[in-house]
Backbone as XML, in Angstrom:
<?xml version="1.0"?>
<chain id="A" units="angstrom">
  <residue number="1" name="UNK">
    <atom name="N" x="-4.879" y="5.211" z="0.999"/>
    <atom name="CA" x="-5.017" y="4.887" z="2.393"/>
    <atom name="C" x="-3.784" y="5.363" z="3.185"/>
  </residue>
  <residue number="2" name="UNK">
    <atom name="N" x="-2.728" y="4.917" z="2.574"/>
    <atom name="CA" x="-1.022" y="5.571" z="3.329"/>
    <atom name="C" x="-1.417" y="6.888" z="3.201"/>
  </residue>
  <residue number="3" name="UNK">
    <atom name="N" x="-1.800" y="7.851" z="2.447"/>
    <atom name="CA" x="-1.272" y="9.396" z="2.284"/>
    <atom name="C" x="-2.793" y="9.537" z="3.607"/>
  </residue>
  <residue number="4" name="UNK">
    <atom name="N" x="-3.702" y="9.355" z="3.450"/>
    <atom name="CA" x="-4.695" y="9.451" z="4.364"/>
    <atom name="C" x="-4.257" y="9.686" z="5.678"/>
  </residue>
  <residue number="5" name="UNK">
    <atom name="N" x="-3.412" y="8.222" z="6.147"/>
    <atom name="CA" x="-3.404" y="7.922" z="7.399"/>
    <atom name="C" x="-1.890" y="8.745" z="7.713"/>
  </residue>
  <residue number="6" name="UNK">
    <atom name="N" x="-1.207" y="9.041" z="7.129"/>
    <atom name="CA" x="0.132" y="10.438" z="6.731"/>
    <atom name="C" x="-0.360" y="11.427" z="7.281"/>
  </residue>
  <residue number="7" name="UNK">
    <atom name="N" x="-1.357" y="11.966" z="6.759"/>
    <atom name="CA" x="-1.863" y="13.396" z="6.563"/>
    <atom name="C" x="-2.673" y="13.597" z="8.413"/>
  </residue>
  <residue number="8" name="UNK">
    <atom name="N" x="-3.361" y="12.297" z="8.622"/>
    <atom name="CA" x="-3.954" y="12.633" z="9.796"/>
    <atom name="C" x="-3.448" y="12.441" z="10.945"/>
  </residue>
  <residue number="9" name="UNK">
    <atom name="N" x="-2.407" y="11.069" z="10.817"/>
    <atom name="CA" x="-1.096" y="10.805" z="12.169"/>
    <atom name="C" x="-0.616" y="11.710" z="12.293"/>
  </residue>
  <residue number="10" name="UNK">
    <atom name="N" x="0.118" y="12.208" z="11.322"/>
    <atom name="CA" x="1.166" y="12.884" z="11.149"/>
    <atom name="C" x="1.195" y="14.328" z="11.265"/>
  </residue>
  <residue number="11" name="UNK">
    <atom name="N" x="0.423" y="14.858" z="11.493"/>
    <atom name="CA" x="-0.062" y="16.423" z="11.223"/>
    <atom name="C" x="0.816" y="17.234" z="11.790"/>
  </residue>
  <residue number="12" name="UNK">
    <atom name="N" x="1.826" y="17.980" z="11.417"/>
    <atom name="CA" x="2.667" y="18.736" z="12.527"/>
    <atom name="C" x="3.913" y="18.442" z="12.135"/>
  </residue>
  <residue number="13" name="UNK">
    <atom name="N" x="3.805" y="16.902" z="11.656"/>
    <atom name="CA" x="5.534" y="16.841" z="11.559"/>
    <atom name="C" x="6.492" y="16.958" z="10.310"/>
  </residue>
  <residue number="14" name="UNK">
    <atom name="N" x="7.374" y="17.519" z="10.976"/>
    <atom name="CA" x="7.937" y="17.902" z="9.553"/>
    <atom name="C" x="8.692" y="16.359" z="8.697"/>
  </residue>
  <residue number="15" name="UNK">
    <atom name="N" x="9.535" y="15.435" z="9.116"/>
    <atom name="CA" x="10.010" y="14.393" z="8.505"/>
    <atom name="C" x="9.542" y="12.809" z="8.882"/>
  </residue>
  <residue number="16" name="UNK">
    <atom name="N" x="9.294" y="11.803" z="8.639"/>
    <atom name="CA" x="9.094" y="10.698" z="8.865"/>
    <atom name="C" x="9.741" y="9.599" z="8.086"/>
  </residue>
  <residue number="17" name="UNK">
    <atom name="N" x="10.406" y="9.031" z="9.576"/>
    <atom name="CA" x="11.246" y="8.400" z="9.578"/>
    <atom name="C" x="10.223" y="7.021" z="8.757"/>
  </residue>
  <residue number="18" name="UNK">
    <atom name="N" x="10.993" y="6.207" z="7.784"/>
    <atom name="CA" x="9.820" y="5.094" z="7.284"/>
    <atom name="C" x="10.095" y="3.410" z="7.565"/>
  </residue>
  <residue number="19" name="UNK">
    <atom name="N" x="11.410" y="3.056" z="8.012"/>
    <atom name="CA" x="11.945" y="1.709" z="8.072"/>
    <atom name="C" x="10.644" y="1.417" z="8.668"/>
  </residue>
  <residue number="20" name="UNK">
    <atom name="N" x="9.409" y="1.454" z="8.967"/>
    <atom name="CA" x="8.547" y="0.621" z="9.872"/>
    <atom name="C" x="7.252" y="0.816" z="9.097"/>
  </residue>
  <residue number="21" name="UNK">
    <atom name="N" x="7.521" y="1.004" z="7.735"/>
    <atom name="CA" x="6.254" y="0.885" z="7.366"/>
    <atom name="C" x="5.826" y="-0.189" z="5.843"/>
  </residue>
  <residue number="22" name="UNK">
    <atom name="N" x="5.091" y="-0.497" z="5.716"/>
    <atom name="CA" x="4.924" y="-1.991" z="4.321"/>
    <atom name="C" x="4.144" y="-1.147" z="3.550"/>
  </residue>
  <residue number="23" name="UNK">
    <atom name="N" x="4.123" y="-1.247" z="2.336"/>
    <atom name="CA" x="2.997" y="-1.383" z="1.159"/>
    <atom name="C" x="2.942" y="-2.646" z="0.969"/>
  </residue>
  <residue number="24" name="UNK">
    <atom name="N" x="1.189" y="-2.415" z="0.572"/>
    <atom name="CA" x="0.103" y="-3.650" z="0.349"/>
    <atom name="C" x="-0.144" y="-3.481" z="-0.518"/>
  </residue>
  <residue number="25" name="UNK">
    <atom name="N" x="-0.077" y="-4.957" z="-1.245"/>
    <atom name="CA" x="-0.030" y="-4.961" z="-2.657"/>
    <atom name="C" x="-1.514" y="-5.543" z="-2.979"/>
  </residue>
  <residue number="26" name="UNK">
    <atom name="N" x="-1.994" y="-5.984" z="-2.235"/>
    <atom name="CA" x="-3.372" y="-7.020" z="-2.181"/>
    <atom name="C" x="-4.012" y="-6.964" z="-1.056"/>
  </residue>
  <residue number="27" name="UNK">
    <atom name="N" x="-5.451" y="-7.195" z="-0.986"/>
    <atom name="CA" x="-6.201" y="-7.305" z="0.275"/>
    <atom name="C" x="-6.772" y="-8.485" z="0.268"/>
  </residue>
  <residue number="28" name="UNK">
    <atom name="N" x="-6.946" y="-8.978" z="0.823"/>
    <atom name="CA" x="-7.952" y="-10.253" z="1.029"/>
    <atom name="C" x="-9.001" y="-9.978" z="1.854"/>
  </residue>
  <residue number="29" name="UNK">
    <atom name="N" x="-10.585" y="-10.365" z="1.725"/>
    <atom name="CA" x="-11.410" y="-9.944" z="2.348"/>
    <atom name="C" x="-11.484" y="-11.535" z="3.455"/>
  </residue>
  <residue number="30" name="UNK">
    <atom name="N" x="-11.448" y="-11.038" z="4.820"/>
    <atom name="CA" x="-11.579" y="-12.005" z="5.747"/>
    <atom name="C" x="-13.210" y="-11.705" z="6.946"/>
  </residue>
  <residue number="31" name="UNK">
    <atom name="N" x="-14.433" y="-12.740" z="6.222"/>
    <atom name="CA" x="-15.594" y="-12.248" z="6.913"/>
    <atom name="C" x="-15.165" y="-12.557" z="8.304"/>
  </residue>
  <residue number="32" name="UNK">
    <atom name="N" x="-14.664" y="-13.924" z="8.491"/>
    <atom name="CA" x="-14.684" y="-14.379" z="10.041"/>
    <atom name="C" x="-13.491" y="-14.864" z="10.135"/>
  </residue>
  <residue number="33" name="UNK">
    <atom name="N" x="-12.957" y="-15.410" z="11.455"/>
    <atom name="CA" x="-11.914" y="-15.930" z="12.016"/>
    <atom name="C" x="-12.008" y="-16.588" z="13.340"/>
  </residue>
  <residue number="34" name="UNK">
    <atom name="N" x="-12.053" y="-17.733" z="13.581"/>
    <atom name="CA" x="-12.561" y="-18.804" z="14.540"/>
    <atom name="C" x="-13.984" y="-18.291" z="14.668"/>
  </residue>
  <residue number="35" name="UNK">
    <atom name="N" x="-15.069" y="-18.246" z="14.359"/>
    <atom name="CA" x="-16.357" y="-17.676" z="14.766"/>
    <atom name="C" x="-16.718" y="-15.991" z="15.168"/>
  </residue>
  <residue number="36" name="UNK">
    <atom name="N" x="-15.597" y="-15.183" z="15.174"/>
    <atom name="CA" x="-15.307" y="-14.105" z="15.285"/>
    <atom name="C" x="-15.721" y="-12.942" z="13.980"/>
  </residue>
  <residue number="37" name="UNK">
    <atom name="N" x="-16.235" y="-12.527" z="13.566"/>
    <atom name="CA" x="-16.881" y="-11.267" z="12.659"/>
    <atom name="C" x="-16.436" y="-9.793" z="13.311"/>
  </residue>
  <residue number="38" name="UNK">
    <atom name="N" x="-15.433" y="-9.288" z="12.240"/>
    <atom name="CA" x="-15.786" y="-8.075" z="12.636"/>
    <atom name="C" x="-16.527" y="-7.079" z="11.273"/>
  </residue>
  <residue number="39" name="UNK">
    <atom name="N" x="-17.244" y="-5.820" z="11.816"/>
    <atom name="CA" x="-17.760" y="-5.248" z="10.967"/>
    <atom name="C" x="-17.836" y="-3.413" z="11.181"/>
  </residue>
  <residue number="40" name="UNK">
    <atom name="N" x="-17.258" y="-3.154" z="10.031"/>
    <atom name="CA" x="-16.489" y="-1.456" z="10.295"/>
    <atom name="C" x="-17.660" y="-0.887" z="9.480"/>
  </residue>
  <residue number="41" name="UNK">
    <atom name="N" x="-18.261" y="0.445" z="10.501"/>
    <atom name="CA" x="-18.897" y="1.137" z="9.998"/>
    <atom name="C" x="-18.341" y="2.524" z="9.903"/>
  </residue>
  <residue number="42" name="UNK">
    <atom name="N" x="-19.087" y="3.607" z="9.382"/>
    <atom name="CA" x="-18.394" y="4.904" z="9.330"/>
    <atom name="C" x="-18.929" y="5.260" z="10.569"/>
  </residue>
  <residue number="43" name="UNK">
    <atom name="N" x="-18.012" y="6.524" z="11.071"/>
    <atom name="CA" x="-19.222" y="7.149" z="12.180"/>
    <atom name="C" x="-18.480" y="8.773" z="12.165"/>
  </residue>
  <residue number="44" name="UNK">
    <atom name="N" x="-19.284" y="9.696" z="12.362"/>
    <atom name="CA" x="-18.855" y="11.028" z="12.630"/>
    <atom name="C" x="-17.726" y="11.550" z="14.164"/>
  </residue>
  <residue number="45" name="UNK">
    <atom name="N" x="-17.862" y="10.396" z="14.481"/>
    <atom name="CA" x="-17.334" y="10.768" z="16.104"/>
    <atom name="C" x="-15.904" y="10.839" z="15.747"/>
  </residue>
  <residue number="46" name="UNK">
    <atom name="N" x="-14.983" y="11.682" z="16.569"/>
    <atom name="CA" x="-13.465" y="11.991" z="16.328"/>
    <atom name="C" x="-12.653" y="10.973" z="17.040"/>
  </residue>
  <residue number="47" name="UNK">
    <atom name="N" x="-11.848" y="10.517" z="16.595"/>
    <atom name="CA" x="-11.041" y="9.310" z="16.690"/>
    <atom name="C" x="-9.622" y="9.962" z="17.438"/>
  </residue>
  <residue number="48" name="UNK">
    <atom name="N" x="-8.541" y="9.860" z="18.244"/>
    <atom name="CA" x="-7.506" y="10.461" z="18.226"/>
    <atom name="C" x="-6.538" y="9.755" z="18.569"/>
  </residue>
  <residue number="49" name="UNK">
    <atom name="N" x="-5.997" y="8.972" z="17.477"/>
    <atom name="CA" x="-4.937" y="7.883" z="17.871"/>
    <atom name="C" x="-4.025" y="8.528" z="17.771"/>
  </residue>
  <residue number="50" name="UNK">
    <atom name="N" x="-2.877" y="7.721" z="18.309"/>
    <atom name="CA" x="-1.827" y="7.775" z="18.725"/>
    <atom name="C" x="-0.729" y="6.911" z="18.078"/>
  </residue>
  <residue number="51" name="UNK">
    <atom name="N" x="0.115" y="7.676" z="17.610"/>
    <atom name="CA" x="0.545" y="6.706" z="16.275"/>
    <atom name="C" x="1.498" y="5.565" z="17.392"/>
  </residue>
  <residue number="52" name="UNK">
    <atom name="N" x="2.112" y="4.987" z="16.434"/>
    <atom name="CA" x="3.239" y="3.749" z="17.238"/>
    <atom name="C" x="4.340" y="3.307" z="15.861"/>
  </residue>
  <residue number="53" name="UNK">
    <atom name="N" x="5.335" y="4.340" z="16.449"/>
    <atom name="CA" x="6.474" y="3.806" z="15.077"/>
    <atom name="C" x="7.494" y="2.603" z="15.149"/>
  </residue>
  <residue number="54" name="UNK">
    <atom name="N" x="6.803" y="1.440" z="16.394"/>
    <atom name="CA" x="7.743" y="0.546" z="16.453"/>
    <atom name="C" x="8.659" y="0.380" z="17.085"/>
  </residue>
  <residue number="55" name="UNK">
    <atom name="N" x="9.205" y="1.653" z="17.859"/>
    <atom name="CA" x="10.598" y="1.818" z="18.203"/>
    <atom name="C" x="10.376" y="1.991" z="19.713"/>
  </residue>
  <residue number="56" name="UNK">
    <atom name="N" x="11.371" y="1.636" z="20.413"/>
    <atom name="CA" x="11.415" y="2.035" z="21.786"/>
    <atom name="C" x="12.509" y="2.447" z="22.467"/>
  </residue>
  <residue number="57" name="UNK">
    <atom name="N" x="12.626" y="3.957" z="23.163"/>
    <atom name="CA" x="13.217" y="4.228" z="23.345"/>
    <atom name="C" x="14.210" y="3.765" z="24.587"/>
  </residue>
  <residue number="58" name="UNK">
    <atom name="N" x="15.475" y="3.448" z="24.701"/>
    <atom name="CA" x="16.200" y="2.949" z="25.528"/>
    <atom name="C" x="16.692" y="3.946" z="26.468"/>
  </residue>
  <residue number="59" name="UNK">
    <atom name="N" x="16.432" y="3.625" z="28.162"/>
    <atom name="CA" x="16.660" y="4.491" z="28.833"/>
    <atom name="C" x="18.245" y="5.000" z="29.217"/>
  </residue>
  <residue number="60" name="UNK">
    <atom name="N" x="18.043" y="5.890" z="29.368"/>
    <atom name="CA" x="20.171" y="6.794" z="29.546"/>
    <atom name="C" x="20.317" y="5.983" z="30.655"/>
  </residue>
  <residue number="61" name="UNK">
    <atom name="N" x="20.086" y="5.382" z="31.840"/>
    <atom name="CA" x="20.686" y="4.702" z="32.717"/>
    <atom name="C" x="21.432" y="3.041" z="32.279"/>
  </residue>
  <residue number="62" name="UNK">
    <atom name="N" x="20.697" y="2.385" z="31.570"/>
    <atom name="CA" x="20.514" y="1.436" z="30.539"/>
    <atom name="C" x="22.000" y="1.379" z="29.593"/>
  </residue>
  <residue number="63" name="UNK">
    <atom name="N" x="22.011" y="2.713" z="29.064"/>
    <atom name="CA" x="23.108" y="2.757" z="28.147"/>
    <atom name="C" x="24.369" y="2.969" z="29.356"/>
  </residue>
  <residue number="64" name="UNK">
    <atom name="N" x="23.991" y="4.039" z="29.675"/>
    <atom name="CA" x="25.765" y="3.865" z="30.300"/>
    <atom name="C" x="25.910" y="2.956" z="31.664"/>
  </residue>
  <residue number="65" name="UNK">
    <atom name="N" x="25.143" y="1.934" z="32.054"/>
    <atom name="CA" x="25.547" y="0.752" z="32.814"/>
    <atom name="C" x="26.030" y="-0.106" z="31.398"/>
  </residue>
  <residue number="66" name="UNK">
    <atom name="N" x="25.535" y="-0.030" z="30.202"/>
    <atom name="CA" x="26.345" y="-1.081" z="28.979"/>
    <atom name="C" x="27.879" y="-0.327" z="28.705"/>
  </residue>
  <residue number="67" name="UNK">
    <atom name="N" x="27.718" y="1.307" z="28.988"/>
    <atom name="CA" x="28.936" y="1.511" z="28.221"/>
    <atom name="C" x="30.051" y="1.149" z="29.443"/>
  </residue>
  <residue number="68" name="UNK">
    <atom name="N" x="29.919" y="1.098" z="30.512"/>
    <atom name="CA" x="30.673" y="1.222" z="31.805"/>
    <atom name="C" x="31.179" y="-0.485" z="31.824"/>
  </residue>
  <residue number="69" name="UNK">
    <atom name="N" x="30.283" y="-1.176" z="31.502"/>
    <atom name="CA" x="30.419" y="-2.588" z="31.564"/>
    <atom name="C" x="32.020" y="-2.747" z="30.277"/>
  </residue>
  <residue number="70" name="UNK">
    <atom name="N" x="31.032" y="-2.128" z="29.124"/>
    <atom name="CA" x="31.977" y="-2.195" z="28.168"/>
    <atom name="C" x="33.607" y="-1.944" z="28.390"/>
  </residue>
  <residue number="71" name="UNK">
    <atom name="N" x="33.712" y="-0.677" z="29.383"/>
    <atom name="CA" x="35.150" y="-0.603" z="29.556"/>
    <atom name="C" x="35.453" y="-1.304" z="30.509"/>
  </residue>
  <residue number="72" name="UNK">
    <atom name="N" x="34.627" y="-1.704" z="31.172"/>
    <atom name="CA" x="35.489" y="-2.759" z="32.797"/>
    <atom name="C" x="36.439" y="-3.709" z="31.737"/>
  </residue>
  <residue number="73" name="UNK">
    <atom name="N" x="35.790" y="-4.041" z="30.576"/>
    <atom name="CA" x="36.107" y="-5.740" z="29.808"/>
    <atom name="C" x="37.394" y="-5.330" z="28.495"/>
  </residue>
  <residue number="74" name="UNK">
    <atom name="N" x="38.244" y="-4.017" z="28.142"/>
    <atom name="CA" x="38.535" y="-3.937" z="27.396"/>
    <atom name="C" x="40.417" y="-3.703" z="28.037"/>
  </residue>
</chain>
């Protein structure tokens, strides 16, 4: 399932960064949850997600109002 979802996120890139990712050692099958069912079928239609590595990038204005702060205080 990891090399799967590797091969199709990932297509293009040359390195990946991994601190944000788990191996599953076990699944548990969950039919429902408060009255809620979900149910996954296959389908031919093209999917085109968009990965999400967790991280967010901090804006350059952001940093140097911290670094500017930093020297007012030293």
């Amino acid at each position: 399932m990891k090399t799967r979802a590797k091969s199709e996120l990932l297509r293009g890139k040359n390195a990946v960064h991994t601190d944000d990712l788990f191996d599953i050692d076990d699944c548990l099958e969950i039919n429902s949850v408060d009255g809620y069912h979900v149910v996954l079928e296959p389908t031919s239609e093209p999917e085109h997600l968009v990965p999400n590595n967790g991280y967010h990038i901090i804006p350059k204005a952001v940093i140097e109002a911290h670094l500017r702060k930093q020297n007012t205080f030293v």
